[in-house]
N, C-alpha and C positions, 0 to 999 in steps of 0.2 A: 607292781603296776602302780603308776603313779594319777594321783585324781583325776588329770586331764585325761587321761586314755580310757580310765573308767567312764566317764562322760561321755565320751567317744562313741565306743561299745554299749553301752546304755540307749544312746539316738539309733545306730548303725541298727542293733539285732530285733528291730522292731517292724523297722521301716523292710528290712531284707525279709521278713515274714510275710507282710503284706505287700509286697510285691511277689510272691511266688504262689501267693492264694491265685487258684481258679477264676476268672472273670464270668466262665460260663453261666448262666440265668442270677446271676445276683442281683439283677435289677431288672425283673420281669416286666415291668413297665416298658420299658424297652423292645420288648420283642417285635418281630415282625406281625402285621395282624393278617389271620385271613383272610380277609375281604381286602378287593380292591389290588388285590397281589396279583401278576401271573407268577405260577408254580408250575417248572420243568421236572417231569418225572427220572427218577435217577436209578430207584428200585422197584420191582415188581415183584409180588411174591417173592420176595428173598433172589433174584433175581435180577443183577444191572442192567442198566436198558439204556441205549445210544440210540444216537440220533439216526432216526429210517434214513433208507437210502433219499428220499423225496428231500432232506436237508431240513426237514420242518420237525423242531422237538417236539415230542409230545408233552402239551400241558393242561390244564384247566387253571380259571380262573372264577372267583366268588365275589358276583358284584351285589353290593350292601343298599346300592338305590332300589332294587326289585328282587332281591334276594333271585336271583340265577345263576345258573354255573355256565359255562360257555369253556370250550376248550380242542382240541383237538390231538385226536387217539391215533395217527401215525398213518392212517388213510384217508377218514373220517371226520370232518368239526362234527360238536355233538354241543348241546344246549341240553337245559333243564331248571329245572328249579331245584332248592335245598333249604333247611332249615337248621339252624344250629343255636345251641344256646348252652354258653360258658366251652367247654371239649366236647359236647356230643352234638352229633351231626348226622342228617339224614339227605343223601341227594338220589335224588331223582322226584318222578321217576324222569329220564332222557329220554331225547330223542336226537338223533343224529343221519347225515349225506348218507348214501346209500351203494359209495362206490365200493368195485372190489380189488383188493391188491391185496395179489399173495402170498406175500414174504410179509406182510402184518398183518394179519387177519387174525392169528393166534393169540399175537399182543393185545391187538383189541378189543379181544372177547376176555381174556381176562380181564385187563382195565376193566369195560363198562362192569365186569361182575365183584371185580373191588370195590369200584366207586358205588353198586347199588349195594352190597354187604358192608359198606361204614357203618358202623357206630359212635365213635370217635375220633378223635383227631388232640394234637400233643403238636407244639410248635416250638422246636428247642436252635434258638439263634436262627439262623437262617433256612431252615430245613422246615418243613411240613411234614409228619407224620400221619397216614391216617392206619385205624383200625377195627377188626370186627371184637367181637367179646373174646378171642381166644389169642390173638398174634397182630401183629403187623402186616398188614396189606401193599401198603405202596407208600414209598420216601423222595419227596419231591424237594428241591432247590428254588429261593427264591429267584427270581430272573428281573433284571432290573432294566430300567430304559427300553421297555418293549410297549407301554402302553400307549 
């Protein structure tokens, strides 16, 4: 092998490493924050969840001027207050419409009983996680151009 290819191979097998590294959280600065976000729920209880027949995702959002939650559970918009500081997070308590529709009624009630058993929350790239001390409760998608 002649100096010039050594050289070569020297620049090449460095650059080819660091471009095959993970991008995922290496610059946590970066991430998405939650507040001021809306968040489209994706998972429930382990559980994917599509969009109701009504066409309306269910989401909530976290706004940072008045620290409230405001969102809507797939029949229902539902408000409240929440407090959080660094990953842990407390929301409620809610309050939310009072219609009824049958084919989410089940969703619903789980939602508000996720969102009042948070403890935490973990926000890795785009996604929102929240949770109680033992599992994951509900995996949300940021949702953009809706504010």
């Amino acid at each position: 092998m002649n100096f010039n290819n050594l050289i070569g191979l020297m620049l090449f097998v460095p650059l080819f490493f660091i471009s095959c590294t993970s991008s995922e959280n290496t610059n946590p600065g970066t991430s998405v924050p939650l507040e001021n976000t809306r968040w489209k729920l994706n998972t429930l209880n382990g559980k994917k969840i599509f969009t109701p027949e009504s066409g309306k995702d269910i989401f909530i959002r976290f706004s940072s001027a008045d620290k409230r939650a405001n969102g809507f559970a797939g029949c229902n918009t539902f408000f409240g207050t929440y407090k959080s500081d660094k990953n842990k997070i407390a929301i409620g308590p809610l309050a939310s419409t009072e219609m009824f529709c049958e084919a989410m009624m089940q969703t619903e009630t789980e939602f508000f009983k996720a969102l009042s058993t948070t403890i935490k929350f973990k926000i890795k790239g785009n996604y929102l996680q929240l949770y109680d001390s033992a599992k994951m409760l509900a995996k949300f998608e940021m949702i953009t151009g809706t504010e």
